[in-house]
C-alpha positions as CSV (number, residue, x, y, z in Angstrom):
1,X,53.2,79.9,213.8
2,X,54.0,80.0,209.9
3,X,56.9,83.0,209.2
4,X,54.8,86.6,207.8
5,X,56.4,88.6,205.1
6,X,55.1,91.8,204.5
7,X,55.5,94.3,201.7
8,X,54.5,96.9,199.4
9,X,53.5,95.6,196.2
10,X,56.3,97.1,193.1
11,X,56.6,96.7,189.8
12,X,58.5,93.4,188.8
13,X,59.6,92.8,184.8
14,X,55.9,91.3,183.9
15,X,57.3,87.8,183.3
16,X,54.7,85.8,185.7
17,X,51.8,87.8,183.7
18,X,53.5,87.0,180.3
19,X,53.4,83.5,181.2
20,X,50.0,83.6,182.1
21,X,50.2,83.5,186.2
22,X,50.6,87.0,187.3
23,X,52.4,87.8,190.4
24,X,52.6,90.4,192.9
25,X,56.5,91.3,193.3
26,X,56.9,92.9,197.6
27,X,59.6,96.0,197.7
28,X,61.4,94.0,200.3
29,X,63.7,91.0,200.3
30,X,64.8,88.3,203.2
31,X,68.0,86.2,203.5
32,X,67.2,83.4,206.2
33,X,64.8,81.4,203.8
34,X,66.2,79.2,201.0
35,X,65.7,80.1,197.5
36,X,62.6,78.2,196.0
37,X,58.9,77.7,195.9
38,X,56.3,77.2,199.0
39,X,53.1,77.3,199.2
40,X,51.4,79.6,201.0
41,X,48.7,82.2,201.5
42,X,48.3,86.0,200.4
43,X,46.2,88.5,202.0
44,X,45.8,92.0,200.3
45,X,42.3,94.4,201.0
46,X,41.3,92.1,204.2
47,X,40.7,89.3,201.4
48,X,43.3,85.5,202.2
49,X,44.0,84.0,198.7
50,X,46.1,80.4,198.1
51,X,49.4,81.6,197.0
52,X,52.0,80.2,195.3
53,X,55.4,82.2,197.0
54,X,58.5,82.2,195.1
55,X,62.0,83.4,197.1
56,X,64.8,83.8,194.1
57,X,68.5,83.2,195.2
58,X,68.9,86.9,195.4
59,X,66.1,87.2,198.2
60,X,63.3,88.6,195.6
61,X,59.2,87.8,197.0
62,X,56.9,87.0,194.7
63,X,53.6,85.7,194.6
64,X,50.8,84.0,192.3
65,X,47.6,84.4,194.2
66,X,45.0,82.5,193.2
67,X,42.1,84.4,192.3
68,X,43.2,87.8,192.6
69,X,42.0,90.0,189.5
70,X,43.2,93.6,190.8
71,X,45.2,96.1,190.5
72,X,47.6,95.4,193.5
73,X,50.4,97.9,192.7
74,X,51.2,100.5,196.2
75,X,48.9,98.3,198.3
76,X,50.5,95.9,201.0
77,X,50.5,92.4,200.6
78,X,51.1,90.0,203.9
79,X,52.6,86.7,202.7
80,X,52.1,83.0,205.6
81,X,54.5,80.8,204.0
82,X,53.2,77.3,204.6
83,X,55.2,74.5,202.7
84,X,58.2,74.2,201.7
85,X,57.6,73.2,197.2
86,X,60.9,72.7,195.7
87,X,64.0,74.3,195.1
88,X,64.5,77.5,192.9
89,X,66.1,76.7,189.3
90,X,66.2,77.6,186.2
91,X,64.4,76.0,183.1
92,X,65.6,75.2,179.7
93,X,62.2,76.4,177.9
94,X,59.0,79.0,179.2
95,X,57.0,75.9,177.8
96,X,59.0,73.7,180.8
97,X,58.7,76.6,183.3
98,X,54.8,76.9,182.3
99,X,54.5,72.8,182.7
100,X,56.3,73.2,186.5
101,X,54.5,76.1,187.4
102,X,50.8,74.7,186.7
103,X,52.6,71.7,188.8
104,X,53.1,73.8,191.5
105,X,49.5,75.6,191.6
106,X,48.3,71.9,192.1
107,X,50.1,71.8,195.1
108,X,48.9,75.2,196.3
């Protein structure tokens, strides 16, 4: 069985959507994963979408679901991490972050 992270879906600082690959940010946080970038799958309104999960150092949950056009903010999101991507770090550039993300869709 894959570990199932729940959550309401907040308000995050709009970086993922400024970058062009929106994500939905969950109201709770976890400690036992490590910080970084799985791949996974997103279910919001009965519907499963690929998903591209991303754990910060803090414990933050985020996810770029592949697909998704709506308006997800109040609505619960149930997160099946999958894979295990790559570490969480920080980039030099948005245009390096933007290269690494479309790298990590690939994946997902």
């Amino acid at each position: 069985m894959q570990p199932i992270i729940s959550g309401k879906v907040i308000r995050g600082d709009a970086y993922g959507r400024k970058l062009g690959f929106p994500t939905v940010n969950l109201d709770t946080k976890i400690s036992d994963f490590v910080s970084g970038v799985y791949v996974g799958k997103g279910i919001i309104n009965k519907k499963i979408y690929r998903a591209g999960i991303v754990i910060s150092d803090i414990g933050k949950i985020e996810a770029h679901l592949l697909g998704y056009r709506g308006d997800a903010y109040g609505k619960i999101v149930t997160l099946e991490i999958k894979k295990f991507i790559r570490k969480y770090i920080n980039f030099e550039t948005e245009e390096e972050l933007i290269n690494q993300i479309k790298k990590d869709i690939k994946l997902c």
